[in-house]
C-alpha positions in Angstrom: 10.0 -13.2 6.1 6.6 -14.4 4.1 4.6 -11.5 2.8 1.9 -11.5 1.7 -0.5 -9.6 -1.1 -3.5 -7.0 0.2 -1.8 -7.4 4.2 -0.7 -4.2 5.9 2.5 -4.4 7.3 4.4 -1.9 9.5 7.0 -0.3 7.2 9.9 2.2 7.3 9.9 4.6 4.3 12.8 6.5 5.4 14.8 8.3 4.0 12.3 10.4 1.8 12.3 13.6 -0.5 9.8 16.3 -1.6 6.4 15.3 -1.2 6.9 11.3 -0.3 5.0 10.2 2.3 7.0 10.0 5.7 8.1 8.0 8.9 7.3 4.1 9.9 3.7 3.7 8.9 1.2 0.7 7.5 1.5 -0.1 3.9 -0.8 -2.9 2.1 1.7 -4.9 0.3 0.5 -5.1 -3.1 2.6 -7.3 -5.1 2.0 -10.5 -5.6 2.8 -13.3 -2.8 4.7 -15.5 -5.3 7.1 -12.8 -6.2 7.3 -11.5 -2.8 8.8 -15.3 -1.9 11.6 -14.7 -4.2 12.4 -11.2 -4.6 14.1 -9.0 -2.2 11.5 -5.9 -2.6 7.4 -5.4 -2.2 5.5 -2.9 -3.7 3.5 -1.5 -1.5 0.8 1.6 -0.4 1.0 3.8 2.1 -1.9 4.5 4.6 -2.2 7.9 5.6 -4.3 9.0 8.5 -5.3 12.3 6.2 -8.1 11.1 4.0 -8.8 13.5 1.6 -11.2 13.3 -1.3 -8.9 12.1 -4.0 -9.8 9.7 -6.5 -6.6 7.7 -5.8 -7.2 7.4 -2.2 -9.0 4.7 -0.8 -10.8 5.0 2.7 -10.1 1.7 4.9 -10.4 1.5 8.6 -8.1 -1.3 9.8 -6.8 -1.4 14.0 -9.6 1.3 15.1 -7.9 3.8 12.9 -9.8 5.4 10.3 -7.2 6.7 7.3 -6.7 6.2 3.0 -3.8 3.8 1.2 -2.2 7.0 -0.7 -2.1 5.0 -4.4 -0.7 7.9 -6.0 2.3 7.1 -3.2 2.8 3.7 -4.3 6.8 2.8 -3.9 8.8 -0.2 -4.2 10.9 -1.2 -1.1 13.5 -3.5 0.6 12.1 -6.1 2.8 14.2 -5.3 5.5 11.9 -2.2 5.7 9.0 -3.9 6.5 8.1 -5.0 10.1 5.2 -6.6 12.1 2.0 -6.8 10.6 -0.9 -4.6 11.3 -3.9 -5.8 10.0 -4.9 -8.5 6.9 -7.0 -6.2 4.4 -11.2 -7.3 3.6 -11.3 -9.2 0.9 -13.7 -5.8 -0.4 -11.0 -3.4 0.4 -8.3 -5.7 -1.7 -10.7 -5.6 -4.8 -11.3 -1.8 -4.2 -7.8 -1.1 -3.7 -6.4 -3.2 -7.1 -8.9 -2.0 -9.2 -7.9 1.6 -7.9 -4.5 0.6 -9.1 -5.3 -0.6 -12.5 -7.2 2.0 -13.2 -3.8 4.1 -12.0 -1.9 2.4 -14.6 -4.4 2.2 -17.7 -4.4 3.9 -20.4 -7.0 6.7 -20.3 -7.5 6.7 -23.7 -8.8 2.8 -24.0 -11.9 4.3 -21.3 
């Protein structure tokens, strides 16, 4: 199966623990498309239909459904776990959404 980088995908992300996001939902794949090709994972981001005001949660609309990809639930996951795709992300909400994510990862001292 092709995936590819900043498309939302149906995915299963069951079994979970503690506070990790439930259930088969869309995620945007976020890894890149030339390691998706070859590895046997994606790293992707949940979307949640409860958008709360969170600095690590990014607002989309995608299918008529108005949620937030949950980056602070960002998880890496078998392929076999993702399914049909749901929507192919704006080119704005990709650049939004890695930005959010390196910002995520930077160090906060080097602001």
């Amino acid at each position: 199966m092709k995936l590819s980088q900043f498309t939302i995908y149906w995915c299963d992300l069951e079994p979970t623990y503690g506070r990790q996001i439930r259930k088969t939902r869309p995620c945007a794949v976020v890894s890149p498309s030339e390691v998706n090709d070859i590895m046997g994972t994606v790293i992707v981001v949940p979307l949640t239909s409860t958008a709360r005001q969170l600095p690590f949660y990014l607002p989309v609309q995608y299918a008529g459904r108005i949620g937030a990809l949950a980056c602070d639930q960002i998880k890496t996951i078998d392929k076999r776990r993702v399914g049909d795709e749901f929507a192919k992300m704006t080119t704005a909400d990709a650049k939004l959404l890695a930005d959010m994510l390196g910002n995520l990862f930077s160090d906060s001292d080097e602001k």
